[in-house]
Structures are given as C-alpha cells and as structure tokens.
N, CA, C and O atoms as a GROMACS GRO file, in nm:
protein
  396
    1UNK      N    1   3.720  -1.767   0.044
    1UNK     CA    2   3.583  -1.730   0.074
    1UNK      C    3   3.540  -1.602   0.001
    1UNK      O    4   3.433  -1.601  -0.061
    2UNK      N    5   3.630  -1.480   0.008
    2UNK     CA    6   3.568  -1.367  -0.093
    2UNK      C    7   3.568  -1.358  -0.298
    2UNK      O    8   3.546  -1.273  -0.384
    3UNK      N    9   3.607  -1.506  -0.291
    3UNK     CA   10   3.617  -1.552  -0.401
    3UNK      C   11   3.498  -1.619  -0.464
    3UNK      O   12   3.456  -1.618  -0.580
    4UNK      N   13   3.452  -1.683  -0.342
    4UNK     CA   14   3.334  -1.718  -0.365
    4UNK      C   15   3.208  -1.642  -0.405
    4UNK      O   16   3.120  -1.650  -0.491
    5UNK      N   17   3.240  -1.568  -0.303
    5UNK     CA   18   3.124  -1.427  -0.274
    5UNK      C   19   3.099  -1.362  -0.433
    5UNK      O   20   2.990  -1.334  -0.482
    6UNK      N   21   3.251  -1.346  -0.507
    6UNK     CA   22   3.214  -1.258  -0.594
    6UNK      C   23   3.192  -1.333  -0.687
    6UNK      O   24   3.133  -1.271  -0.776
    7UNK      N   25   3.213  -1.465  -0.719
    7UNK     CA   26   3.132  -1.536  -0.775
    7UNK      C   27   2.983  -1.540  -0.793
    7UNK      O   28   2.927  -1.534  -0.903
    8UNK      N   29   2.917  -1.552  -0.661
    8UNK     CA   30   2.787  -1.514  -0.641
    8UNK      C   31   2.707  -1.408  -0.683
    8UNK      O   32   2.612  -1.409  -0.762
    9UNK      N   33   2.760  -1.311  -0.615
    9UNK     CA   34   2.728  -1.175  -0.686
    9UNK      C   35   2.785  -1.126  -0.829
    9UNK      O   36   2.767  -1.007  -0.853
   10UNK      N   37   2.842  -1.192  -0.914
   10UNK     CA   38   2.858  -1.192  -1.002
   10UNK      C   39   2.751  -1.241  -1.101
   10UNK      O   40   2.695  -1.179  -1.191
   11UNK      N   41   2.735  -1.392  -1.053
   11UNK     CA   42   2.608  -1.468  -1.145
   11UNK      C   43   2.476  -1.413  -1.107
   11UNK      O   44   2.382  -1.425  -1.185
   12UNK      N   45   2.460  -1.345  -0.976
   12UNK     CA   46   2.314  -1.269  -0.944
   12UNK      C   47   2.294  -1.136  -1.072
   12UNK      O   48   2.227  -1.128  -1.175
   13UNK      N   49   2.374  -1.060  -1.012
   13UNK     CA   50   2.394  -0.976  -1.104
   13UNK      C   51   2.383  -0.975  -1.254
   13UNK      O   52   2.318  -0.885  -1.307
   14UNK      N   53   2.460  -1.098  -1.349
   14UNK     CA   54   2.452  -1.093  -1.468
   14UNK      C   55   2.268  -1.149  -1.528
   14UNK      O   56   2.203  -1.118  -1.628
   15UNK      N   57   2.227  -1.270  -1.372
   15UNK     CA   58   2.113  -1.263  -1.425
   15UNK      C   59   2.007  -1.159  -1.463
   15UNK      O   60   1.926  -1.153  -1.556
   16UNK      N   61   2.049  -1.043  -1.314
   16UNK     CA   62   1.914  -0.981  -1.284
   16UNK      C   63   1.927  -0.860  -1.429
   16UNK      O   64   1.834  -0.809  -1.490
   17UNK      N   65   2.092  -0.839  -1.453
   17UNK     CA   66   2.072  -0.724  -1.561
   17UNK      C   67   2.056  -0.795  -1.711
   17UNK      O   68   2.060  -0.717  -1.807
   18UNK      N   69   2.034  -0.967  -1.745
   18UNK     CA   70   2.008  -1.056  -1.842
   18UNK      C   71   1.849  -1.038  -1.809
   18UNK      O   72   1.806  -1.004  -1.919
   19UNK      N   73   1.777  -1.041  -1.752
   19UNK     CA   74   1.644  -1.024  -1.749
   19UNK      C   75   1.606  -0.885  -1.756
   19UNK      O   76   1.488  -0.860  -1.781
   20UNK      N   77   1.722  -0.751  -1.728
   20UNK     CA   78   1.655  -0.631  -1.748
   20UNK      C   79   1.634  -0.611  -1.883
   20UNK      O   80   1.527  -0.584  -1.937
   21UNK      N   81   1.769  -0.630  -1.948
   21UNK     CA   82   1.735  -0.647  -2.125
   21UNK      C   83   1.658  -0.695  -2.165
   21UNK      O   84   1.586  -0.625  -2.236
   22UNK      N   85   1.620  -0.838  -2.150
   22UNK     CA   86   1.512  -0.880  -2.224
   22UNK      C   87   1.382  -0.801  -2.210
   22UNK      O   88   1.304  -0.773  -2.301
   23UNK      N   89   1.372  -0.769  -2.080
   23UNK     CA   90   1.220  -0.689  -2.047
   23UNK      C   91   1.201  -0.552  -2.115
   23UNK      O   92   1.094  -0.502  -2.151
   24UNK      N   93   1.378  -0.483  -2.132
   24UNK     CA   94   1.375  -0.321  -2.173
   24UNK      C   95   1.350  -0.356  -2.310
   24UNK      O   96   1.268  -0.277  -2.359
   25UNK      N   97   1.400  -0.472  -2.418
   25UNK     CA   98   1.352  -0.493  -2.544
   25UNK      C   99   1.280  -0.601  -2.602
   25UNK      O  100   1.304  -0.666  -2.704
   26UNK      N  101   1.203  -0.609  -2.534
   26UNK     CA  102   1.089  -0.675  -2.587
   26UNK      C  103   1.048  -0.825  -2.567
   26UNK      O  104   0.941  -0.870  -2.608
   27UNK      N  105   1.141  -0.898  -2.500
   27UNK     CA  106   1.190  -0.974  -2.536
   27UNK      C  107   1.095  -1.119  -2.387
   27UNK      O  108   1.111  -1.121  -2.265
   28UNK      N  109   1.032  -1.186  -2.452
   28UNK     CA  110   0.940  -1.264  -2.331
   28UNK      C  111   1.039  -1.348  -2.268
   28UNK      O  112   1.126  -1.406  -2.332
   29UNK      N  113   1.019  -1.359  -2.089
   29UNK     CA  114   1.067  -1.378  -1.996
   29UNK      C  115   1.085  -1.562  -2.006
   29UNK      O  116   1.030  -1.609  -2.106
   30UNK      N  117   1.142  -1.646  -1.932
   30UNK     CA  118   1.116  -1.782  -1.962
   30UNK      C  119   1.142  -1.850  -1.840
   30UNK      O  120   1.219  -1.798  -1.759
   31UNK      N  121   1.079  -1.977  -1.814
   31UNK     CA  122   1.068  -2.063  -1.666
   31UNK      C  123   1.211  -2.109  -1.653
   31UNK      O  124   1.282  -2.098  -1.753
   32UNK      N  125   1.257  -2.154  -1.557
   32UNK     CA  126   1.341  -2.211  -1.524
   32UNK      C  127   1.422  -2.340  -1.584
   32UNK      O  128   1.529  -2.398  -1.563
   33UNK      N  129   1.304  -2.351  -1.673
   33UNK     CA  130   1.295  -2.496  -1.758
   33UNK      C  131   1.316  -2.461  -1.940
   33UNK      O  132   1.336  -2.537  -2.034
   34UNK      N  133   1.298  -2.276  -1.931
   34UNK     CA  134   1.326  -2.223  -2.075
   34UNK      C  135   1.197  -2.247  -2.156
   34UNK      O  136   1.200  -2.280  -2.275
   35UNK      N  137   1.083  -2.229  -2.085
   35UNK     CA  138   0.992  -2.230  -2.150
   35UNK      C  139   0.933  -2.065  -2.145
   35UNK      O  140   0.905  -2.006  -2.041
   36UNK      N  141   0.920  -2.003  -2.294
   36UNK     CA  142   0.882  -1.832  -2.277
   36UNK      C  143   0.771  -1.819  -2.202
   36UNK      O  144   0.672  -1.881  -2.242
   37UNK      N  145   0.758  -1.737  -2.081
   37UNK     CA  146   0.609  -1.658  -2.056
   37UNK      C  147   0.606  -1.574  -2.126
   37UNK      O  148   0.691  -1.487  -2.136
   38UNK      N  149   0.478  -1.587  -2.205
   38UNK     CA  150   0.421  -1.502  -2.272
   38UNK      C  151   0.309  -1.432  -2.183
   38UNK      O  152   0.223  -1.505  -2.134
   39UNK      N  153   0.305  -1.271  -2.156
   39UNK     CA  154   0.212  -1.224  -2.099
   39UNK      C  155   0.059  -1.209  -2.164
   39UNK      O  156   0.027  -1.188  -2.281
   40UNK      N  157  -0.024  -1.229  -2.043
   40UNK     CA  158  -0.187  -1.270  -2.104
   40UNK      C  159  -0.265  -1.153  -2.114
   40UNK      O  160  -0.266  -1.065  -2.028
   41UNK      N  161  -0.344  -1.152  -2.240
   41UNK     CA  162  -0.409  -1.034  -2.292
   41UNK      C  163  -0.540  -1.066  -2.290
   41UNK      O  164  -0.574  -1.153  -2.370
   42UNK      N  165  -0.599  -1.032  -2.242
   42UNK     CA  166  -0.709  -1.030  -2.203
   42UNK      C  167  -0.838  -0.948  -2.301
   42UNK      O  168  -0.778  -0.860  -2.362
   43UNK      N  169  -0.963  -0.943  -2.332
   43UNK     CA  170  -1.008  -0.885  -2.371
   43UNK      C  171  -1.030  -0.711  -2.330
   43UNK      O  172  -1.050  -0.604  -2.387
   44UNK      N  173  -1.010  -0.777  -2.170
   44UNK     CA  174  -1.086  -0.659  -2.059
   44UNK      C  175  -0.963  -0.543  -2.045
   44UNK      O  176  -0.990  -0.431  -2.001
   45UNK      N  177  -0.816  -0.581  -2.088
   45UNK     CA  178  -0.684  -0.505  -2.038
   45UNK      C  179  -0.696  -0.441  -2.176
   45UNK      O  180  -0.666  -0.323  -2.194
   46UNK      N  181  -0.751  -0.543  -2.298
   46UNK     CA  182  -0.745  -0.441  -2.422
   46UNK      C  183  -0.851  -0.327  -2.443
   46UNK      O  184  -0.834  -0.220  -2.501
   47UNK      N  185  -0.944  -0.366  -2.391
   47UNK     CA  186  -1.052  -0.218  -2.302
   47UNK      C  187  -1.020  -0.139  -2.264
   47UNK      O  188  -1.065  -0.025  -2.268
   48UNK      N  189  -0.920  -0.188  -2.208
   48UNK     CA  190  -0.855  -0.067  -2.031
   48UNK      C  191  -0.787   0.028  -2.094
   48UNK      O  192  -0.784   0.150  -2.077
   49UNK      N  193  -0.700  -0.079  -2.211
   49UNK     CA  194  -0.586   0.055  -2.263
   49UNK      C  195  -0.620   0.128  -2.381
   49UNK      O  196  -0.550   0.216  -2.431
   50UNK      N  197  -0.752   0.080  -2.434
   50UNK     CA  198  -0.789   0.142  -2.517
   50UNK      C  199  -0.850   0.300  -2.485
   50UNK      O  200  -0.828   0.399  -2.555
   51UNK      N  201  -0.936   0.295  -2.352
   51UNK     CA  202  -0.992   0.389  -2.284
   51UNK      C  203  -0.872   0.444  -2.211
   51UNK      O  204  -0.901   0.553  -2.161
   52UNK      N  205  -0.760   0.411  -2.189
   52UNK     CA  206  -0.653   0.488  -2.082
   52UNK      C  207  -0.577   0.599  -2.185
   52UNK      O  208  -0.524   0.707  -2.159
   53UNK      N  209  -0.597   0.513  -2.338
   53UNK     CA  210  -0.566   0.609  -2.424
   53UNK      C  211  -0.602   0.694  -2.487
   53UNK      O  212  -0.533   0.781  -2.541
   54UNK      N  213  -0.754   0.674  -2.490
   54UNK     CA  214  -0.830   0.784  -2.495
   54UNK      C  215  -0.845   0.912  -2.407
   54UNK      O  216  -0.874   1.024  -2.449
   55UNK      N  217  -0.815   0.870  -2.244
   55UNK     CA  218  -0.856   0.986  -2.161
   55UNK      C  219  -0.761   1.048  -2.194
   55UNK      O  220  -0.768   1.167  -2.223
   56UNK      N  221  -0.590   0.941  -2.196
   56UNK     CA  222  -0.454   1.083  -2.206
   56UNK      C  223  -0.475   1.164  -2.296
   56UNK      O  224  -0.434   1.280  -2.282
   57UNK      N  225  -0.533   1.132  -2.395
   57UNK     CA  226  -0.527   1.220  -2.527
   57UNK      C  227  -0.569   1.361  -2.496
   57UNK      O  228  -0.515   1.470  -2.515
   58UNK      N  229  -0.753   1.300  -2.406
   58UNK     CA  230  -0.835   1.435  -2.344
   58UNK      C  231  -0.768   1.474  -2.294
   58UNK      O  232  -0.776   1.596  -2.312
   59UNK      N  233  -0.639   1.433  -2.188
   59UNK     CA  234  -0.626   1.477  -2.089
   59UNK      C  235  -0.492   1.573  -2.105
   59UNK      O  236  -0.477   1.645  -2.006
   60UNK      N  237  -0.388   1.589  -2.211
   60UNK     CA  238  -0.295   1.640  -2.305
   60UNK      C  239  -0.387   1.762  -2.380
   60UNK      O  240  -0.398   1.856  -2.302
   61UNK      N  241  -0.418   1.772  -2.436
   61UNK     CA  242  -0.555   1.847  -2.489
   61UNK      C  243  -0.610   1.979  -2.360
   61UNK      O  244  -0.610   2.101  -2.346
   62UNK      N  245  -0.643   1.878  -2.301
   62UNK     CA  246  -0.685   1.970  -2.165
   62UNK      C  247  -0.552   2.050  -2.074
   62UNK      O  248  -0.569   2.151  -2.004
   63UNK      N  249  -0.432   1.985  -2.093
   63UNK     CA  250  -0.326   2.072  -2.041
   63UNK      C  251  -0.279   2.143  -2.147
   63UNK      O  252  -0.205   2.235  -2.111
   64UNK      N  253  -0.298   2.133  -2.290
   64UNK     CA  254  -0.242   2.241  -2.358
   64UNK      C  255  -0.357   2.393  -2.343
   64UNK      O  256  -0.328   2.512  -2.351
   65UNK      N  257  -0.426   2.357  -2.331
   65UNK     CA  258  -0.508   2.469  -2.314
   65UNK      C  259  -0.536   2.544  -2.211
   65UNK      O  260  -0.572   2.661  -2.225
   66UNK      N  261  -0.520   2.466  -2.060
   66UNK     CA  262  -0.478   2.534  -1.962
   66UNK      C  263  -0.353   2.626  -1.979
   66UNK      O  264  -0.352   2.744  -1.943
   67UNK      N  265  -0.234   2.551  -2.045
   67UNK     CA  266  -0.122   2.606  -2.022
   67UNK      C  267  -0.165   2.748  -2.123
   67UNK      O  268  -0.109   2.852  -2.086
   68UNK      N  269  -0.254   2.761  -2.239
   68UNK     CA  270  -0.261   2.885  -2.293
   68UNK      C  271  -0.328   2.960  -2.207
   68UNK      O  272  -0.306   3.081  -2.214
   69UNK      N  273  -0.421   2.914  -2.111
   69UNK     CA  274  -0.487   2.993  -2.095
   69UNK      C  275  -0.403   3.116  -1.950
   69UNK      O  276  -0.437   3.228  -1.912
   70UNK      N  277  -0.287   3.025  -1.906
   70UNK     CA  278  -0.171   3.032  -1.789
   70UNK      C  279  -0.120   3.174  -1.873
   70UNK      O  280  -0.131   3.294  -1.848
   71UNK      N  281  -0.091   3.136  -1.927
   71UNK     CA  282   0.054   3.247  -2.032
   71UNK      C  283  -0.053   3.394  -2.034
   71UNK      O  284  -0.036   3.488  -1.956
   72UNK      N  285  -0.149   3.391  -2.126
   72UNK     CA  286  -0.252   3.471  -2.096
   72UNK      C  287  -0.263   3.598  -1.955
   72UNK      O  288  -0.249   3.720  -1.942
   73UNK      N  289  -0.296   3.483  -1.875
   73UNK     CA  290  -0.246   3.522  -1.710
   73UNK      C  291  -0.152   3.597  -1.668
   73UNK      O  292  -0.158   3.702  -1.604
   74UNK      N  293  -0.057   3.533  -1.710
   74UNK     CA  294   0.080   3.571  -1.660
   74UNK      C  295   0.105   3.699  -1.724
   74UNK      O  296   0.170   3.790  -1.674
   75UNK      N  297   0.050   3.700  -1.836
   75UNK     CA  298   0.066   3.801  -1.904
   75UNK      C  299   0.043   3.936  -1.848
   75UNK      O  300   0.125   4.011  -1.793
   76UNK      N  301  -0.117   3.961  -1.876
   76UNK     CA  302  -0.149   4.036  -1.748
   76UNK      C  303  -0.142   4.086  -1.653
   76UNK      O  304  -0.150   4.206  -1.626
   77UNK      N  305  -0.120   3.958  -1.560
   77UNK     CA  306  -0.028   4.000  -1.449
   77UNK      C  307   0.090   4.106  -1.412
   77UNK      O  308   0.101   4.203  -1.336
   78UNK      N  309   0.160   4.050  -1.491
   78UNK     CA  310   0.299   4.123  -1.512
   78UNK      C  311   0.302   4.219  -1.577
   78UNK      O  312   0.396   4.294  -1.554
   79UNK      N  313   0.209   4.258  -1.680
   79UNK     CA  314   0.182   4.356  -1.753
   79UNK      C  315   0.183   4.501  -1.658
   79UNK      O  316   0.139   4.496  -1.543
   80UNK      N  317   0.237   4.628  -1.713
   80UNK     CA  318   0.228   4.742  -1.626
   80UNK      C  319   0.045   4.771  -1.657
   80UNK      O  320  -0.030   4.760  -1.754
   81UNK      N  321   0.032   4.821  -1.491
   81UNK     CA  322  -0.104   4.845  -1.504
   81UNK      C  323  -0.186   4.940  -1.557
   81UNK      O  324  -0.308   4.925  -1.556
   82UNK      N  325  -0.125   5.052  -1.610
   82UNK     CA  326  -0.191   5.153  -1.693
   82UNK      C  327  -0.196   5.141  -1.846
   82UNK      O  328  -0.264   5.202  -1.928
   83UNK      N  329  -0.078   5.020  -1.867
   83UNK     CA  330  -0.105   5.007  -1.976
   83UNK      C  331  -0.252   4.886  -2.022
   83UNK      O  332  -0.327   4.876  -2.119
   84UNK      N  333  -0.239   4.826  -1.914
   84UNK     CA  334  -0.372   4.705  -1.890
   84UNK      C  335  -0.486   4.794  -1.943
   84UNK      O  336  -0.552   4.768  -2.044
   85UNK      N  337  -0.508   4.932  -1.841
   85UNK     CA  338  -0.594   4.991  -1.806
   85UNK      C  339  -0.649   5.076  -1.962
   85UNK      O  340  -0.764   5.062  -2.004
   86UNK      N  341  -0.551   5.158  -2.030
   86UNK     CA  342  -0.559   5.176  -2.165
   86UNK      C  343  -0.602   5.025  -2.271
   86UNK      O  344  -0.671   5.027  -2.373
   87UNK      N  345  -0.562   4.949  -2.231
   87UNK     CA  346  -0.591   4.887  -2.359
   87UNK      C  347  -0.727   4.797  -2.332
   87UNK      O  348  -0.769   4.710  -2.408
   88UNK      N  349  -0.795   4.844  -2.187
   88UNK     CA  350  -0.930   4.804  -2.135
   88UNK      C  351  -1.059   4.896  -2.208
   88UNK      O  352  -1.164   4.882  -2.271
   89UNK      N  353  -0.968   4.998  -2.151
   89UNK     CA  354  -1.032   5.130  -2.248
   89UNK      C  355  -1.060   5.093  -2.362
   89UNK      O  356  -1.167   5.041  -2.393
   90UNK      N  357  -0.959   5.118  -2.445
   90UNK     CA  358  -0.983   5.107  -2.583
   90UNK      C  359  -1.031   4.984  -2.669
   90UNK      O  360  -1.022   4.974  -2.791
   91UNK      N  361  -1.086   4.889  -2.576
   91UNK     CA  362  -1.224   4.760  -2.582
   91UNK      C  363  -1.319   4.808  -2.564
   91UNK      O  364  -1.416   4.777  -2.633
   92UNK      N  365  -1.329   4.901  -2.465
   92UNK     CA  366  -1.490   4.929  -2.450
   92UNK      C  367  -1.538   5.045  -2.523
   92UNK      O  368  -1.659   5.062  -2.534
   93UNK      N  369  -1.446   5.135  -2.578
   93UNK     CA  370  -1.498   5.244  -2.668
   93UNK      C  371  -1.447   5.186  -2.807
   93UNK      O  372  -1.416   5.268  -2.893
   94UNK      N  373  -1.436   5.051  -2.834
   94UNK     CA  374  -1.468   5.031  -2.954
   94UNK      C  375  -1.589   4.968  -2.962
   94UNK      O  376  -1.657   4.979  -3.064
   95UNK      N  377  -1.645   4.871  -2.820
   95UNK     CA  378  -1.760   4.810  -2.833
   95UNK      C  379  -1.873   4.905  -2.834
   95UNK      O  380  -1.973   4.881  -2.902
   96UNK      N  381  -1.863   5.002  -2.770
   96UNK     CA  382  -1.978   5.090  -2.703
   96UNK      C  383  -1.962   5.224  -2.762
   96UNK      O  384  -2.001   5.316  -2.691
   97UNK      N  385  -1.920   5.250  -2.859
   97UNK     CA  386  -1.850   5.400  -2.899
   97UNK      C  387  -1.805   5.486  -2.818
   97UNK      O  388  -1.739   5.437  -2.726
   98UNK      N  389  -1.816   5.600  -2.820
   98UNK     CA  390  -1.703   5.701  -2.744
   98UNK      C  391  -1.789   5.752  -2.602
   98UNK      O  392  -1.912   5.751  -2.614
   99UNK      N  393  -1.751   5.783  -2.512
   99UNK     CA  394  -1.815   5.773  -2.353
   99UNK      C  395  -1.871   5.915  -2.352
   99UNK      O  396  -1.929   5.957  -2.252
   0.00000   0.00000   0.00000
C-alpha cells in the first residue's frame, strides 16, 4: 500500500512540476487529448497592456524623483543645524546683497 501511495504522488508531482516548466518557458499548455491551448488575445488585453505599460513607466519616473527628492531631505535633516543655518544665510545675502 505505501508503494502505491508513492507511486501516486510521484506521477502528481512530475505532472504538476511538467506543467510548471512549460508555463516558466514559454511553452503552451495542452488538453488531455494533447491538443495546445493557446491563450486568447484579445484586442481589449492588448489595450490594457499597452496602457499598464505606459503608467509603470510614469509611475518609475515618478519614484525616481521622489526618491531624489527623499535624499535631499534626509539630507537636511541630518545635517548639523548651524551649518544648515550658515549656508541659509549665505542664499539670501547672495540673493538680496549684504543685510
């Protein structure tokens, strides 16, 4: 009987990780009968991903520039405060000349 078993779980197994490969490379799935499913493309999914790839782009774009604008911050922050305070100074008596 545990002979059996690992039989079973043997052929489960080789299927389910025989269908992970095919799916991890590329490779179309097939009926029971060995006929390939080919997955359906639609006009409307080639829309979808056309625009899903557009927003990441914005949306990559928009985190690189947060993240500069972070560092910036941090900068500051951590920065000793008299030296902040001098080099505030010496912005405004270059904009405005000498006080």
């Amino acid at each position: 009987m545990p002979f059996l078993a690992i039989i079973v779980v043997a052929g489960v197994g080789g299927t389910a990780f025989s269908t992970w490969l095919k799916i991890r490379n590329g490779y179309p799935l097939s009926t029971s009968w060995g006929i390939p499913l080919h997955p359906k493309t639609d006009q409307e999914a080639v829309e979808r991903i056309k625009l899903l790839t557009t927003e990441n782009a914005q949306l990559r774009a928009e985190v690189g520039s947060l993240k500069d604008r972070l560092e910036t911050v941090e900068r500051i922050i951590t920065d000793e405060p008299h030296r902040l305070a001098r080099e505030i100074d010496s912005l405004s008596l270059d904009k405005g000349g000498r006080a």
